[in-house]
Structure formats: structure tokens, C-alpha cells
VOROVO-728103 format. One record per residue (C-alpha): residue in one letter; x, y, z; residue number from 1. Coordinates in nm, 2 decimals, padded with zeros to 4 digits. Layout:
<recs>
<rec><res>A</res><xx>X</xx><yy>Y</yy><zz>Z</zz><n>NUM</n></rec>
...
</recs>
This chain:
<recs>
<rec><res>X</res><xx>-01.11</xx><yy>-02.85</yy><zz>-02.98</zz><n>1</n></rec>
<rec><res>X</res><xx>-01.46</xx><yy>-02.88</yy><zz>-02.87</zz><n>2</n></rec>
<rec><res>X</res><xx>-01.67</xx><yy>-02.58</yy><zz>-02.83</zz><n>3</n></rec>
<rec><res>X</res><xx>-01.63</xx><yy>-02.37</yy><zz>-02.50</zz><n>4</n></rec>
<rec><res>X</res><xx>-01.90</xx><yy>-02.43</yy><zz>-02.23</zz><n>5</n></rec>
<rec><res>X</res><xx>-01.89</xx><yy>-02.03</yy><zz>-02.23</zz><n>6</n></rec>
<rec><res>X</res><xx>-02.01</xx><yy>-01.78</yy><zz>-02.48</zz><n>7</n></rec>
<rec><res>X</res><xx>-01.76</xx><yy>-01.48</yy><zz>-02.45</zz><n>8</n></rec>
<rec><res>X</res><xx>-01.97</xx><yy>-01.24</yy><zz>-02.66</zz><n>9</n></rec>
<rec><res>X</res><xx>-02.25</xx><yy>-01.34</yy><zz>-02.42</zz><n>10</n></rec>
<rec><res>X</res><xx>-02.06</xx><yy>-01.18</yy><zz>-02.11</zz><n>11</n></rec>
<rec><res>X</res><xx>-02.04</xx><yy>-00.81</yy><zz>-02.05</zz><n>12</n></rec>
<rec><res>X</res><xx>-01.79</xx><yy>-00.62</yy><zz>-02.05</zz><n>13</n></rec>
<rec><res>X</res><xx>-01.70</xx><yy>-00.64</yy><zz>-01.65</zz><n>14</n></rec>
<rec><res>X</res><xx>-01.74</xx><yy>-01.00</yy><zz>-01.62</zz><n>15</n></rec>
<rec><res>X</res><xx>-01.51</xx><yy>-00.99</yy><zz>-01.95</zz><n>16</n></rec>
<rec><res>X</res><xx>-01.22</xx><yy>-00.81</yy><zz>-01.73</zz><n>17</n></rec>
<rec><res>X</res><xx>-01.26</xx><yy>-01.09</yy><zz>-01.41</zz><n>18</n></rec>
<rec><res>X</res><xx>-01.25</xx><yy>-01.33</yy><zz>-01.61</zz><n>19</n></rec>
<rec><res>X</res><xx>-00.95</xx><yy>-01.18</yy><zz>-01.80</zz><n>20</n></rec>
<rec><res>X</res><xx>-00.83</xx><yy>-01.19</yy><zz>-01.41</zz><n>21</n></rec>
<rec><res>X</res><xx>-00.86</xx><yy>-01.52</yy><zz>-01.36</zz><n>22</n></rec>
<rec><res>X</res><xx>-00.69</xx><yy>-01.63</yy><zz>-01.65</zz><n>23</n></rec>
<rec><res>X</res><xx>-00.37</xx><yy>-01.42</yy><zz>-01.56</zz><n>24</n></rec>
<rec><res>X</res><xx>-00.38</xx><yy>-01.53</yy><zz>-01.18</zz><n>25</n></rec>
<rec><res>X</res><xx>-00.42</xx><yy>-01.84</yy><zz>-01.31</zz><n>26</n></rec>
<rec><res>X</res><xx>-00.11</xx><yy>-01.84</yy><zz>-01.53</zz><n>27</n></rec>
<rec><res>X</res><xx>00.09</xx><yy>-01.62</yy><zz>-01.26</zz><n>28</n></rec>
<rec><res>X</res><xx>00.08</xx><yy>-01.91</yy><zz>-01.03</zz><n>29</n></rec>
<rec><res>X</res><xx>00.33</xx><yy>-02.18</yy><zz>-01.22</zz><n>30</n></rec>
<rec><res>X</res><xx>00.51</xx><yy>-01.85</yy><zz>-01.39</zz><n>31</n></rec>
<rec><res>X</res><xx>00.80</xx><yy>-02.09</yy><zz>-01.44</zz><n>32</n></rec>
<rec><res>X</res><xx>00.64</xx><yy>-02.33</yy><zz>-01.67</zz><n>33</n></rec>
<rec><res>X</res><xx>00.57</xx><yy>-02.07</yy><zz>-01.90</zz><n>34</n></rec>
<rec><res>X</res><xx>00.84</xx><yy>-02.07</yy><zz>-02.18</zz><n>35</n></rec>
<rec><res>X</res><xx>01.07</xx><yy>-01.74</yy><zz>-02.28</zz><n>36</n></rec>
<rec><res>X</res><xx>01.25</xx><yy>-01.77</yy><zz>-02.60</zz><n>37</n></rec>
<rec><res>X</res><xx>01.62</xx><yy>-01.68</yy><zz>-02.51</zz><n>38</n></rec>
<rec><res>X</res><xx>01.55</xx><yy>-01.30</yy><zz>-02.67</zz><n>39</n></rec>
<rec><res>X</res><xx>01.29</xx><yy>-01.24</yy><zz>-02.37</zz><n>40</n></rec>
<rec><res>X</res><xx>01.51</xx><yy>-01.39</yy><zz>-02.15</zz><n>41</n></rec>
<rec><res>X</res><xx>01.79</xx><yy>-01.16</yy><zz>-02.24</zz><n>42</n></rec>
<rec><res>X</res><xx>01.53</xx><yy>-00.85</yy><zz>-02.24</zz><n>43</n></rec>
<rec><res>X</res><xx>01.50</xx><yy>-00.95</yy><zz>-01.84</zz><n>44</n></rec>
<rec><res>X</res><xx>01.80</xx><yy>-01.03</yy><zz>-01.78</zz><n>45</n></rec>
<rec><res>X</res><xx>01.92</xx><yy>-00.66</yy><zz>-01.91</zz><n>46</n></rec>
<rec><res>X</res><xx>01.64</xx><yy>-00.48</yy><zz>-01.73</zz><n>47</n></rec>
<rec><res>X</res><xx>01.75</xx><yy>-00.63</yy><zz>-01.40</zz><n>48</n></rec>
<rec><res>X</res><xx>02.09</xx><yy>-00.55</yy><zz>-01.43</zz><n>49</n></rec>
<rec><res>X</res><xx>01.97</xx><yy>-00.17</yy><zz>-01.48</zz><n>50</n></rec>
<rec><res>X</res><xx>01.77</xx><yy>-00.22</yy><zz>-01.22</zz><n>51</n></rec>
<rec><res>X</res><xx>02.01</xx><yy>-00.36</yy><zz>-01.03</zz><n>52</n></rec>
<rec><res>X</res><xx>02.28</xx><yy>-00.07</yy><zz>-01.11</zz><n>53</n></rec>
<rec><res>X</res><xx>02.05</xx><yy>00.27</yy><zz>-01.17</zz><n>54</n></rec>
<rec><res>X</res><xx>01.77</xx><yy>00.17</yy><zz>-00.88</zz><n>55</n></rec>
<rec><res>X</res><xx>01.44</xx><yy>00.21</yy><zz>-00.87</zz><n>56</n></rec>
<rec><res>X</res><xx>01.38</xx><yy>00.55</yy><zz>-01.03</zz><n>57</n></rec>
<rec><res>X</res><xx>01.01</xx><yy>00.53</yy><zz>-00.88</zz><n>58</n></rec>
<rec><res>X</res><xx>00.89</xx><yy>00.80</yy><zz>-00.69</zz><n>59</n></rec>
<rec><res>X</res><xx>00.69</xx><yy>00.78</yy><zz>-00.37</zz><n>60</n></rec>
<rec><res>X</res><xx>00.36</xx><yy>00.68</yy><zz>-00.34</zz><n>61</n></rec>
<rec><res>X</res><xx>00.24</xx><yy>00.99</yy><zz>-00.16</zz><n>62</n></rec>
<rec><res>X</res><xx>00.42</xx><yy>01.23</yy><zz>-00.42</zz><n>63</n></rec>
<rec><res>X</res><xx>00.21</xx><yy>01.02</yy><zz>-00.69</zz><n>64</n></rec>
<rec><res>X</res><xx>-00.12</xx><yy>01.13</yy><zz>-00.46</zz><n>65</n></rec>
<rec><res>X</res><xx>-00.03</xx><yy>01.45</yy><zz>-00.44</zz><n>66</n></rec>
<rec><res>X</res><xx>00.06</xx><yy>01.55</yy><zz>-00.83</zz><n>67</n></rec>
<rec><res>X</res><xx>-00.30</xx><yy>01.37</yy><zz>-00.93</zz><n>68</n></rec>
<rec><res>X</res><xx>-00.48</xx><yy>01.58</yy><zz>-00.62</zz><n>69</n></rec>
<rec><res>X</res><xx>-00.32</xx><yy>01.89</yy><zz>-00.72</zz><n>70</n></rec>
<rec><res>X</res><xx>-00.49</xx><yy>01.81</yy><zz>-01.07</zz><n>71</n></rec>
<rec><res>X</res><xx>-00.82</xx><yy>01.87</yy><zz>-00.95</zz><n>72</n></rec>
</recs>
């Protein structure tokens, strides 16, 4: 593999992170063609089904808001 074109431990910090973000949006567009072994398939296939059988178990945005302004 040739050298990169880009320096990483030339970048800061921030532009670290975006490009971090680009990367993962990146991947995130053709999700399928990245490969699961069948144990990480059968770890999502089990949290769906809780999912799927328990709900959510999220709370509101709003309540969220509200426990970190009552923080303050």
C-alpha cells in the first residue's frame, strides 16, 4: 500500500472527527456490503426480537430535556 496523500498526525483534532465522519457516512451508505460473521448476525437478530417484544423502552425527548435542565 502506497503512502496516504494525508498526514493524520498533521490534522487537528476537529478535522480528525469530520473526517472520522466521512469515513462512517461513507461506509453507512452500501451497509449491506459490509460482512457480519453469523455471531453478529445472531446478536441483531436477538436484539430485534426484544425489540420487537418489550418496545422501545426510550423515554421522550422532552423528559430527556427536562432531567438535564433540572441539572443546572
Amino acid at each position: 500500500m502506497a503512502d496516504p496523500a494525508l498526514n493524520i498526525d498533521d490534522l487537528s483534532p476537529d478535522e480528525r472527527l469530520k473526517l472520522l465522519e466521512q469515513l462512517w457516512d461513507s461506509l453507512s451508505k452500501n451497509a449491506e456490503t459490509l460482512p457480519l460473521t453469523d455471531a453478529q448476525r445472531d446478536e441483531l437478530d436477538r436484539r430485534l426480537d426484544d425489540l420487537e417484544r418489550d418496545g422501545g423502552g426510550g423515554i421522550p425527548w422532552e423528559q430527556v430535556l427536562e432531567r438535564i435542565r433540572g441539572q443546572g
